[in-house]
C-alpha positions as CSV (number, residue, x, y, z in Angstrom):
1,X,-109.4,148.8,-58.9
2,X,-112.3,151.1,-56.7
3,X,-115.3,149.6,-57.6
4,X,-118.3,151.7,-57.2
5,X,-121.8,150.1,-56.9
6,X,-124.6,151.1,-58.9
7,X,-127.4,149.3,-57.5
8,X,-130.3,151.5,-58.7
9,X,-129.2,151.7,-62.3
10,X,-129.2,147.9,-61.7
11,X,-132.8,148.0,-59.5
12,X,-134.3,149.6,-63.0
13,X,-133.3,147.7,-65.4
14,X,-133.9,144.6,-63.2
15,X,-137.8,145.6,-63.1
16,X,-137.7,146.9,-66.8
17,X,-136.4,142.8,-68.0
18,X,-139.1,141.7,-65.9
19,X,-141.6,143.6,-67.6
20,X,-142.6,146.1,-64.6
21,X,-141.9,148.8,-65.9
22,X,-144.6,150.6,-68.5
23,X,-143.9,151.3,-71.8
24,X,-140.6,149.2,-71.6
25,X,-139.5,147.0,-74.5
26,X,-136.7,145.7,-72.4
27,X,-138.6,142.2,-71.8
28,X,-138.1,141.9,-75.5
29,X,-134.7,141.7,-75.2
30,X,-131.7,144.8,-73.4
31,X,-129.5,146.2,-75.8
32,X,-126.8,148.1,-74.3
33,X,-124.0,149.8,-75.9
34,X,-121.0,151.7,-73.9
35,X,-117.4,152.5,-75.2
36,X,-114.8,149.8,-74.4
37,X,-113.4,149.8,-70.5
38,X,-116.2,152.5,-69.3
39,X,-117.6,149.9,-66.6
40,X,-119.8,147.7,-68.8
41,X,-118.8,144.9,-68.2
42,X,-118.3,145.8,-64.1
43,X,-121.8,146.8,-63.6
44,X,-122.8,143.6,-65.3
45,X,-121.3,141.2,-63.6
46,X,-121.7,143.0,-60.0
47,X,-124.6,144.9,-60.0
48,X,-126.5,143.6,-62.3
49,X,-126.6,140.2,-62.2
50,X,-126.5,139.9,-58.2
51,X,-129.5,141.8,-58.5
52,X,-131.2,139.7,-61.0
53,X,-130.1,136.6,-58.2
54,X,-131.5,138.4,-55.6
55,X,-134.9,138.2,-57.4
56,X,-134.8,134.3,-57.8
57,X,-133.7,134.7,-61.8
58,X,-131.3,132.2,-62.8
59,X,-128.7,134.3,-64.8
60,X,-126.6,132.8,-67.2
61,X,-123.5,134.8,-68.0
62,X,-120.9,134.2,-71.3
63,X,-118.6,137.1,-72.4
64,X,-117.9,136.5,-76.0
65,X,-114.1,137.9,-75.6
66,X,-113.2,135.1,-73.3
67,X,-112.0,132.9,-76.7
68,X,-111.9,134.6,-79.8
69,X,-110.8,131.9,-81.5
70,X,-114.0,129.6,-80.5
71,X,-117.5,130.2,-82.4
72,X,-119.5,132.7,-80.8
73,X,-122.5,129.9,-81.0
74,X,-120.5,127.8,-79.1
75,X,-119.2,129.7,-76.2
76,X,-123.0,130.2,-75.6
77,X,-124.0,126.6,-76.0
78,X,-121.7,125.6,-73.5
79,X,-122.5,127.9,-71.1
80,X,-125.9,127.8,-70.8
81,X,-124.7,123.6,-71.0
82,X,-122.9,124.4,-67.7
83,X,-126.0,125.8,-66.2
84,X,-128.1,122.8,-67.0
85,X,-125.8,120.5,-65.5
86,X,-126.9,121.0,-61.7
87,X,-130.2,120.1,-63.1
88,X,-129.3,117.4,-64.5
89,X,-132.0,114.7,-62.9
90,X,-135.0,117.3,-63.2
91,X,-134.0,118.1,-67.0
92,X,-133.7,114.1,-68.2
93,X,-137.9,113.6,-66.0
94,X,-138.7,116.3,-67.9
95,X,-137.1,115.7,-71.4
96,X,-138.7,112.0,-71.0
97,X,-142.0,113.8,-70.5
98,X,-141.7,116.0,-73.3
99,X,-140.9,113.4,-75.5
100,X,-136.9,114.4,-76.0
101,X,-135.8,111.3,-75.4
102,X,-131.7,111.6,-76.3
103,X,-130.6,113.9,-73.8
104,X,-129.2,111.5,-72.0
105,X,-126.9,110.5,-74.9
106,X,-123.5,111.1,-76.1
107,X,-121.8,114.3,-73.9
108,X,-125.2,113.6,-71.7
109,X,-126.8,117.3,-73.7
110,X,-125.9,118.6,-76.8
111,X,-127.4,121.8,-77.8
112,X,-127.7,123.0,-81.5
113,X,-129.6,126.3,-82.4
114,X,-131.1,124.3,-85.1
115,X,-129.9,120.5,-84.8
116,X,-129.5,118.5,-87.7
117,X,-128.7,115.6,-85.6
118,X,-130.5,112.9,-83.0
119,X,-128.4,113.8,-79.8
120,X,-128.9,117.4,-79.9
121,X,-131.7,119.5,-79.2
122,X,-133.0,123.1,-79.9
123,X,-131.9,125.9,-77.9
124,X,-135.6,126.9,-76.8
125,X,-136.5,123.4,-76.0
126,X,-132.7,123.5,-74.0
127,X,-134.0,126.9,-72.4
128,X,-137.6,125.7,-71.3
129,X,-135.8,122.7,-70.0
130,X,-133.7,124.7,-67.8
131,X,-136.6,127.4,-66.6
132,X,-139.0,124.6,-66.0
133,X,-136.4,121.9,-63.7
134,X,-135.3,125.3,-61.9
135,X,-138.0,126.6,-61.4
136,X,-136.9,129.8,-61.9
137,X,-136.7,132.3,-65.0
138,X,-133.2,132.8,-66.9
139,X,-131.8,136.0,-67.6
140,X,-129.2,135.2,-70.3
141,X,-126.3,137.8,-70.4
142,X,-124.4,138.1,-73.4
143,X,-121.6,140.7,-73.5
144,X,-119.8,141.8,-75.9
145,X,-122.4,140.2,-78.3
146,X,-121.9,141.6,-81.3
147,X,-119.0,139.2,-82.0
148,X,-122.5,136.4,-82.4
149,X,-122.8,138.5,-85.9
150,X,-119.5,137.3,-87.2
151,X,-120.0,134.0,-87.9
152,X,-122.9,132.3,-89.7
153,X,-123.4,129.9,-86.8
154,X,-123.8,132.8,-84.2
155,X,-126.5,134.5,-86.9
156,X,-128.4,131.3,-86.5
157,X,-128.3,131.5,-82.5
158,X,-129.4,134.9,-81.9
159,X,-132.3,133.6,-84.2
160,X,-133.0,131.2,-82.2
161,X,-132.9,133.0,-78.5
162,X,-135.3,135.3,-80.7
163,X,-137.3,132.3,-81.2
164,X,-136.9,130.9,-78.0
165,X,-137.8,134.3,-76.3
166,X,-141.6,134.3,-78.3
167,X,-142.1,130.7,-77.6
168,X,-141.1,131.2,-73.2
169,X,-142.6,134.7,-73.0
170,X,-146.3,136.2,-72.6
171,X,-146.9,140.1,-71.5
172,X,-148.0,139.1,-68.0
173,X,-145.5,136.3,-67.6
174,X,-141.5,136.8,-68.8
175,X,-139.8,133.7,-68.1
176,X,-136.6,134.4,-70.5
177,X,-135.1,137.9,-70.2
178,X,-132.1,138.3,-72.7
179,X,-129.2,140.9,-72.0
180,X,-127.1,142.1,-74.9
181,X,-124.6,144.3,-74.7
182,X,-121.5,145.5,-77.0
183,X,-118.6,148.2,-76.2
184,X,-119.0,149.3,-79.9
185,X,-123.0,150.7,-81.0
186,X,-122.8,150.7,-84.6
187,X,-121.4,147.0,-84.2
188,X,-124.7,146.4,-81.8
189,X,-126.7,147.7,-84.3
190,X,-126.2,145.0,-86.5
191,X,-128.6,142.8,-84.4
192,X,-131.4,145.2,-84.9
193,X,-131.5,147.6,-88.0
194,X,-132.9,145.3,-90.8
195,X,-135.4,143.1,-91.7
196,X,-132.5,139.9,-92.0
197,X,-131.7,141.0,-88.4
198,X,-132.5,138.7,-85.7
199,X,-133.9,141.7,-83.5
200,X,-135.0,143.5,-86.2
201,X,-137.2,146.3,-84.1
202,X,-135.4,146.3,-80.6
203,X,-133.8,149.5,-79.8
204,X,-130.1,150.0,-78.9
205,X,-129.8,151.8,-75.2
206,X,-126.6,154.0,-74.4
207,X,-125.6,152.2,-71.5
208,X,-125.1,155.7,-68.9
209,X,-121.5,156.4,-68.1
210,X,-119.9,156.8,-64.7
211,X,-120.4,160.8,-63.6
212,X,-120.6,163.2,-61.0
213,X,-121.7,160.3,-58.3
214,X,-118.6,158.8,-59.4
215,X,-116.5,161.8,-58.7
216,X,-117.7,162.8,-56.1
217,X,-116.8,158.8,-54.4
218,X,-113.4,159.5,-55.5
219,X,-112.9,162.6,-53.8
220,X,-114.2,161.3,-50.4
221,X,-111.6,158.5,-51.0
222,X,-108.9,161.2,-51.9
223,X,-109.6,163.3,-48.8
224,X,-110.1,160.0,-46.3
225,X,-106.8,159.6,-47.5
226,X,-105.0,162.5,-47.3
227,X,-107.1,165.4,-45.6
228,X,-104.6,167.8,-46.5
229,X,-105.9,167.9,-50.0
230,X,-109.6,168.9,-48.9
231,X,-111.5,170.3,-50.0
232,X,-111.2,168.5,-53.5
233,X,-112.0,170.3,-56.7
234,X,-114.4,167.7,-58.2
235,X,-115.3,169.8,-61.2
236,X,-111.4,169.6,-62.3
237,X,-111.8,165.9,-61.6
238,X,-114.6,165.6,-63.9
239,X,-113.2,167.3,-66.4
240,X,-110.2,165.1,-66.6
241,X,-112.2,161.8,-66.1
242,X,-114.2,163.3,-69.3
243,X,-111.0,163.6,-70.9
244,X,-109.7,159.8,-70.2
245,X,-113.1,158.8,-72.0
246,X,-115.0,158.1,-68.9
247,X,-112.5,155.3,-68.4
248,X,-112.5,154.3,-64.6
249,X,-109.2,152.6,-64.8
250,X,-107.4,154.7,-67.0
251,X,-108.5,157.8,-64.5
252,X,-107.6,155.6,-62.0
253,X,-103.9,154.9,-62.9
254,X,-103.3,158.6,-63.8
255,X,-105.0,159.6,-60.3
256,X,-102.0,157.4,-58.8
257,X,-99.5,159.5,-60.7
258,X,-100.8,162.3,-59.9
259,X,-101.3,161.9,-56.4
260,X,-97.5,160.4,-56.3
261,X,-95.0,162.6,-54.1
262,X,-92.9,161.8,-56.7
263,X,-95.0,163.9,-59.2
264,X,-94.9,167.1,-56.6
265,X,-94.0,170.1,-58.5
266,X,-95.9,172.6,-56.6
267,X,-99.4,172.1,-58.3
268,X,-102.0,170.7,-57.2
269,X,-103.1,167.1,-58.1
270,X,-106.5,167.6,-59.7
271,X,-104.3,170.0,-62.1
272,X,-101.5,167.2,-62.8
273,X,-103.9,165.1,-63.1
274,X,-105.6,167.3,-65.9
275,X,-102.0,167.7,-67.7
276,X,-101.6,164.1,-67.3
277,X,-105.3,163.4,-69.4
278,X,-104.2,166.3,-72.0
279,X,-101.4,164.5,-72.7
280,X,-102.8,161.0,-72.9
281,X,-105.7,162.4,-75.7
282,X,-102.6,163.8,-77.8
283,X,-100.8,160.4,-77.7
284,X,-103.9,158.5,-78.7
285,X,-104.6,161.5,-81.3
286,X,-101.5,161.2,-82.6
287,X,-101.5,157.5,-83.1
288,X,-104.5,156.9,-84.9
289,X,-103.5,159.7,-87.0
290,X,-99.7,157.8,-87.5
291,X,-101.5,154.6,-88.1
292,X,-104.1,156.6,-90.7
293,X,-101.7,158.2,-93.1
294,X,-99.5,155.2,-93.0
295,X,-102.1,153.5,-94.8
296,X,-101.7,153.1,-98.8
297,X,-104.0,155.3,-100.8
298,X,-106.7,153.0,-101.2
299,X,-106.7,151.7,-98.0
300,X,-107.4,155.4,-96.7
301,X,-109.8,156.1,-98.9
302,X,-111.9,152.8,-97.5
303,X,-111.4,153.4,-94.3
304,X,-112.3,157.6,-94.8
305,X,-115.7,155.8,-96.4
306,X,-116.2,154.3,-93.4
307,X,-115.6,156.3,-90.8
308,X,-117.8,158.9,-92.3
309,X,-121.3,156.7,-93.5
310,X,-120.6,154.5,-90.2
311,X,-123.7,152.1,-90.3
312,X,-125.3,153.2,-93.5
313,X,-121.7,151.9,-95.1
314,X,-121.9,150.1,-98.2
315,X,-118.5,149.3,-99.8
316,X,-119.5,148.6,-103.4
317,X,-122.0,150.9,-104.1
318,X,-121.8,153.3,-107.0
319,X,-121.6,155.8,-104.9
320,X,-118.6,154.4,-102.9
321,X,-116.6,153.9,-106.0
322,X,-116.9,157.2,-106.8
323,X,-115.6,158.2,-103.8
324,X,-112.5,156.0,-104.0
325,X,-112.1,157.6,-107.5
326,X,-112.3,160.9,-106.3
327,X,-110.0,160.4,-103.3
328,X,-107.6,158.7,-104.6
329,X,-107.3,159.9,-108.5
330,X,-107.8,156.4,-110.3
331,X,-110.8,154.2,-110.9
332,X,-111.7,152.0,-108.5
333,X,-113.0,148.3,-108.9
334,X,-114.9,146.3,-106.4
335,X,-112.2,144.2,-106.4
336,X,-109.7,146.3,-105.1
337,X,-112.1,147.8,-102.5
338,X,-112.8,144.4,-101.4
339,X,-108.8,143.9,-101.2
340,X,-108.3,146.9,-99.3
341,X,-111.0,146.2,-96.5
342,X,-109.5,142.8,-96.4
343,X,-106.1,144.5,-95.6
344,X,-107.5,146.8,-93.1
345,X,-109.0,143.6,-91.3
346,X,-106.0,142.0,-91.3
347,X,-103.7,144.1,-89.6
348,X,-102.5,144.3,-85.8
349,X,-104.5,145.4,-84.5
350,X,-107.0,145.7,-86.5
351,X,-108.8,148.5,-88.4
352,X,-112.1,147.1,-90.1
353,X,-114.7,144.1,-88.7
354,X,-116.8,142.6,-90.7
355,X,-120.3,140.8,-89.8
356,X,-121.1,137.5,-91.4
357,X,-123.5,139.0,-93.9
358,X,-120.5,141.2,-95.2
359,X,-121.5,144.4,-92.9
360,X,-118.2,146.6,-92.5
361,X,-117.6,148.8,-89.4
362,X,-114.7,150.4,-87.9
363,X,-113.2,148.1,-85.2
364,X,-112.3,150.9,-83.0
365,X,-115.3,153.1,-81.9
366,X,-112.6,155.7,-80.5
367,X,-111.3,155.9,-83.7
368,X,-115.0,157.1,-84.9
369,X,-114.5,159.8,-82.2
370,X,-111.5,161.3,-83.8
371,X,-112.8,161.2,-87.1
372,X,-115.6,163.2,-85.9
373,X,-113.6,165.5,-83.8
374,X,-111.2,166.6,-86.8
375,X,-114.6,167.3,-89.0
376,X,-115.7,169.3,-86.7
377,X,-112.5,171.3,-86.2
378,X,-112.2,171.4,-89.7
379,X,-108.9,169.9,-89.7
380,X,-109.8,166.3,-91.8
381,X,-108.3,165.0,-93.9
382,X,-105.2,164.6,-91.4
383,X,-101.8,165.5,-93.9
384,X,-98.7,164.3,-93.7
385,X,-96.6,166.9,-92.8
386,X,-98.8,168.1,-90.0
């Protein structure tokens, strides 16, 4: 995989967390939102948070899609755990000091976002231990971190980094800088858009995509590689990467192909490569639409609901019902709504999510993207015989 660096993008919002950049909410907490394999999670981990390093933050990393089957809460109590450890002499002076005087118990720290017990501790006390025996502010990355919303335990967390972000920060001096980002905005959203929220207020960013910079870096590869295919059209290139979804690896892959002497039929590669991405966005098309009218009545009717109200979806509502009615000819109770969004969830993969506090989204953003594309072609609802 071609990795390529975006170390300004990662200069910026390096000063913006730090609070050095006017007008910026980012010390209150980063939101970013970017479709699923468009780099996210890349420019994180290697522009990002070297950056952050390279400013004397500690940064405290946890991808919530290393273990789905674990508790959000607790993949990020363990991790930021980990980071204490190397502290561990500074953090039990200090805990003494502060009056916490069973961290050295049981599994040496436990860390609750509100404990109930002795041993444990509160995640803001656990973060001001860690800031103050480093010596150093924490940036805590969390991505993919709207999977903390699906579980009554991660709710309780992000409340608590909330807290904990009040309690370390002032204007003139940010000691914790939070990181959040999700592949999936409307599932982001969930930590901001209402009062029960634990951001309520923060704003979500559209993380930018890979562009023309990016492009253009291919095509110097292209031509380093083979100067008989200079000079490059980059604009046919961009149109196919545009195509793929702004997907680096799936452009990638196809670039391969393309490129392949096994694939020479006389054309030129950024126009295989084009047929290549035109094909791809049918395939992908045409599944969703398989997968949507294979669905029983009901269960299209939910997910139609869904797709089209996105965030401001509320699957019991009068007004819901009535659409179920009208879609699908026969009354509609709660109940069976409730069944049919259960369903949706349940399948492989999946087509719903739901938040702890019984918030329903559409697990696939792309799928969003095709809904909308089909509206504004004026080709919805799909048929069968199509």
């Amino acid at each position: 995989m071609i990795y390529f660096p975006r170390h300004q993008l990662a200069a910026d919002m390096a000063d913006a967390l730090r609070g050095r950049i006017l007008f910026s909410d980012a010390p209150n907490g980063l939101f970013l939102a970017a479709p699923r394999r468009t780099g996210k999670t890349t420019f994180l981990r290697n522009d990002l948070l070297p950056t952050l390093e390279a400013q004397g933050v500690e940064v405290v990393y946890v991808d919530l899609w290393t273990d789905q089957k674990r508790d959000p809460a607790e993949l990020i109590q363990a991790t930021i755990q980990e980071a204490m450890a190397p502290h561990r002499s500074a953090i039990e002076k200090l805990a003494t000091q502060l009056g916490i005087s069973k961290v050295g118990l049981g599994q040496w720290l436990q860390i609750d976002a509100s404990p109930a017990e002795e041993d444990a501790i509160s995640l803001p006390a656990a973060l001001r231990l860690l800031i103050e025996a480093g010596g150093k502010p924490v940036a805590l990355v969390i991505d993919e971190a709207q999977q903390a919303v699906t579980t009554e335990a991660g709710n309780t967390l992000m409340a608590a980094l909330k807290s904990a972000r009040d309690q370390l920060n002032t204007p003139d001096h940010i000691q914790l800088m939070l990181v959040m980002s999700g592949s999936d905005r409307d599932k982001l959203l969930r930590l901001v858009n209402s009062h029960a929220a634990p951001f309520y207020g923060s704003q979500i960013q559209q993380m930018p995509l890979l562009g023309k910079a990016f492009i253009e870096h291919i095509a110097d590869l292209v031509v380093r590689q083979q100067p008989t295919q200079a000079p490059v059209d980059t604009d046919m290139l961009l149109q196919a990467f545009t195509t793929y979804g702004y997907r680096p690896q799936l452009f990638m892959e196809a670039l391969g192909q393309a490129m392949s002497p096994l694939a020479a039929n006389g054309d030129r590669f950024e126009r295989r490569l084009l047929s290549l991405a035109s094909e791809r966005q049918r395939d992908v098309e045409q599944d969703m639409e398989s997968d949507y009218l294979g669905l029983a009545p009901l269960q299209r009717a939910v997910l139609w609901r869904m797709l089209e109200m996105g965030e401001r979806y509320r699957p019991y509502n009068a007004e819901s019902l009535d659409f179920y009615q009208r879609i699908t000819g026969k009354p509609v109770s709660a109940q069976q709504a409730q069944r049919a969004l259960e369903s949706l969830r349940e399948r492989k993969p999946p087509l719903a999510w739901k938040s702890s506090r019984g918030e329903y989204a559409v697990d696939d953003a792309a799928m969003s993207q095709w809904f909308r594309g089909l509206v504004d072609a004026g080709r919805w609802p799909p048929e069968a015989d199509s």
